[in-house]
N, C-alpha and C positions, 0 to 999 in steps of 0.2 A: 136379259142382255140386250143392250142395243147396236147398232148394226149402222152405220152408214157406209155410205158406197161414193167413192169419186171415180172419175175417171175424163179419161181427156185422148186427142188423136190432133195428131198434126201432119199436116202433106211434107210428103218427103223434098230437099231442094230441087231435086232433078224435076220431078212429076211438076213443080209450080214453074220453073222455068219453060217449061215444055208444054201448060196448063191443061195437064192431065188430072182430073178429079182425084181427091183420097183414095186410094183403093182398101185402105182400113174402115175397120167400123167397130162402133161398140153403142151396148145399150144395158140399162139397167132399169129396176124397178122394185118395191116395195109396196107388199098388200098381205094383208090379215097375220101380220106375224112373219110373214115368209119373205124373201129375198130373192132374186135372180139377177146376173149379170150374164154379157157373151160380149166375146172377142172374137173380129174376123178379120183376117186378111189377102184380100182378092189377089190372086196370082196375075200378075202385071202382063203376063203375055196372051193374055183374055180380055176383048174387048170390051167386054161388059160386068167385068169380076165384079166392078164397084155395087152393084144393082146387086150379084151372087150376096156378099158381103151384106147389106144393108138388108135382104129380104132375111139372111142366117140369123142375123143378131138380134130383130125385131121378132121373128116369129120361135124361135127359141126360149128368149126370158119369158114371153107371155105363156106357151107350149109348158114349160118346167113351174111356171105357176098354176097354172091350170090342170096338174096331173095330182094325183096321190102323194105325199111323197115316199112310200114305199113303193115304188113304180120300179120295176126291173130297168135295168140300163138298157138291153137291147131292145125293149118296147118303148122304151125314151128314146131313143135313138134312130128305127125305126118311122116313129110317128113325126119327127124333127125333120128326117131326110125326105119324106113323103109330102109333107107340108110345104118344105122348099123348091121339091120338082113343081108340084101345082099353082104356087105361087108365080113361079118362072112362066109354065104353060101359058097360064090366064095375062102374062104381059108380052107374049110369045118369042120369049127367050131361051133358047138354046140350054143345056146344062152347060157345054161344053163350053159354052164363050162365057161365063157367068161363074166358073170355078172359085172356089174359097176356102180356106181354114174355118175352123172353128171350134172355141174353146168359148166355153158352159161351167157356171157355176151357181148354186143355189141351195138355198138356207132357209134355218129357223132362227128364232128368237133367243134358242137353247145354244146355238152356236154348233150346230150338226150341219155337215153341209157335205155336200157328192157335186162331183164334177166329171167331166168329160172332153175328150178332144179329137179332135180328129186335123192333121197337117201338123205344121211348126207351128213355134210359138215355145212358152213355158207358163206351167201356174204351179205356183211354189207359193209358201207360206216362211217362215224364218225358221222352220224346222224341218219342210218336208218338201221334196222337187217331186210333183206327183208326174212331170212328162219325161223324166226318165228312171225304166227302172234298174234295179241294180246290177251291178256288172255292166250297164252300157255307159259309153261317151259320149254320146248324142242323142237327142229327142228324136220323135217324128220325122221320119223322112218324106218328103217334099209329097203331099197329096192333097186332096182336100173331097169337098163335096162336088158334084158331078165328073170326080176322075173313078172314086171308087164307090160300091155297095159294098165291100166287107164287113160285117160286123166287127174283125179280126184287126183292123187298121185303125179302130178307135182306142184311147185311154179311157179307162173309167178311175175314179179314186174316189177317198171318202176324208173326214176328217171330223175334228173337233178343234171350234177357235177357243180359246182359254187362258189365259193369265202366262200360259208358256208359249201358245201359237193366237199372237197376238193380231193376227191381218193373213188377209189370202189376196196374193198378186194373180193377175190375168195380164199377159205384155206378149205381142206380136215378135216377130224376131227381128223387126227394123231396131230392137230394145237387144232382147236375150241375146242375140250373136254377137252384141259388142261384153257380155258380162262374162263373166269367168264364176262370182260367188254370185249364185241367183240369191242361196239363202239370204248370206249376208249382205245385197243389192235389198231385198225386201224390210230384214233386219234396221237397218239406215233410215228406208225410209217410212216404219213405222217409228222410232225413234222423234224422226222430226216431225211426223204429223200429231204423237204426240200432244205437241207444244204449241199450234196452230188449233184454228177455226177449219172446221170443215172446207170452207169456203175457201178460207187460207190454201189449203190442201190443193185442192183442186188448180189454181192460180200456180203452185211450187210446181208440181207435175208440170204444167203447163210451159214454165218456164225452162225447168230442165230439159224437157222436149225437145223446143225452140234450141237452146243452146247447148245440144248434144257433144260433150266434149271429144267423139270419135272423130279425129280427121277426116276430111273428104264424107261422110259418112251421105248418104244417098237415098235413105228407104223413109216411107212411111212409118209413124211410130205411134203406137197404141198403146192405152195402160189404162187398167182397174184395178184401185185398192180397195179389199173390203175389210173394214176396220173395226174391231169388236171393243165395245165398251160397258164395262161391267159394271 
C-alpha cells in the first residue's frame, strides 16, 4: 500500500495583523515502510508555545520512527514528553511559557497505524473520530504538554486505512470547532484528493485554509491528510 501525506498551516488573521508567529505546527515523514506525522497547537497565551509546538512536532515523528512499532503507548508517550522537557532545557525554555497540543500519528505500509493526543484538536478518518469517545460531545479539554504529566489525559487509538477508511485527518481546532461532521468533513475531502496530484492536494488544503468560509473566524489552522493508495 502506499501512503502519502500532505499537509499544510496558515497564521491565523488576528496573529498576522498583530505579527505574531504561527503558533501551529506540523511535521511529517517517511522511512523504511513506515510513516509519521504530528500536529500541534501552541496555546496563544504562552509566550513561546510557538518553539513548545515546533520542538512537539519535530521530535515526535522522528521519536515514533525510531521506536518498535509494538512500543506500548505510555512508553511512547513518556519517552515524547521527556524528549520535549529536554529539548526546552537545552534552549532554556520554561515548559510553562512553551505549552502545546499534540496529536501523533504513525504507520506502515500495510495500513496499520496507532495515534495519540493529548489537548484539542481531532483525528478522525471517514469512519472513525478517535478524539472522542462514545457518549461524549466534546474532545479534549483545553491541556496540553507542560500543563500536565498524566498519562490519563492522553488519547491513544488504533486503526486500519483500507478501501472503506480511505485517509486519516490530524486538524487543530482553529479547523474542528468550525465542523459539526468531522467524518464526513474528512469524507469530502478524500473524495477530492482523489481526483488531484499529490501536490494538487497540498495547494487545495492550502487554499481552503486561506479562504475559511467561517465568519470572523480568528485562529491559526493546521491539517494533515494521510491518504492510502492501494
Amino acid at each position: 500500500m502506499k501512503i502519502s501525506i500532505s499537509r499544510t498551516s496558515v497564521i491565523g488573521p488576528t496573529h498576522q495583523a498583530l505579527g505574531i508567529p504561527n503558533q501551529d505546527a506540523v511535521r511529517s515523514k517517511q522511512s523504511n515502510g513506515r510513516w509519521a506525522v504530528a500536529v500541534a497547537d501552541g496555546m496563544g497565551s504562552r509566550s513561546l508555545s510557538h518553539h513548545g509546538s515546533r520542538l512537539a512536532t519535530n521530535l515526535a515523528v522522528n521519536y515514533c520512527l525510531e521506536q518498535s512499532e509494538d512500543i506500548c503507548d505510555k512508553k511512547l508517550i513518556t519517552g515524547i514528553y521527556a524528549k520535549w522537557l529536554d529539548d526546552l532545557k537545552s534552549l532554556s525554555i520554561e515548559p510553562n511559557d512553551a505549552v502545546t497540543t499534540l496529536m501523533v500519528a504513525w504507520g506502515n505500509s500495510k495500513g496499520e497505524y496507532r495515534c495519540i493526543q493529548l489537548g484539542d484538536g481531532v483525528i478522525c478518518t471517514n469512519t472513525v473520530n478517535h478524539s472522542v469517545s462514545e457518549g461524549e460531545l466534546f474532545s479534549n479539554e483545553t491541556t496540553g504538554l507542560g500543563l500536565t504529566k498524566k498519562f490519563s489525559d492522553w488519547r491513544v487509538g488504533r486503526g486500519q486505512l483500507d478501501r472503506k477508511c480511505e485517509a486519516l485527518i490530524l486538524m487543530t481546532d482553529g479547523i474542528s470547532e468550525d465542523i459539526e461532521d468531522h467524518l464526513g468533513f474528512c469524507d469530502a475531502l478524500v473524495k477530492r484528493a482523489r481526483s488531484v496530484s499529490p501536490r494538487a492536494v497540498k495547494k487545495n488544503l492550502k487554499g481552503l485554509l486561506h479562504n475559511w468560509p467561517t465568519p470572523n473566524h480568528t485562529d491559526d489552522k493546521t491539517i494533515a491528510v494521510v491518504l492510502s493508495n492501494e
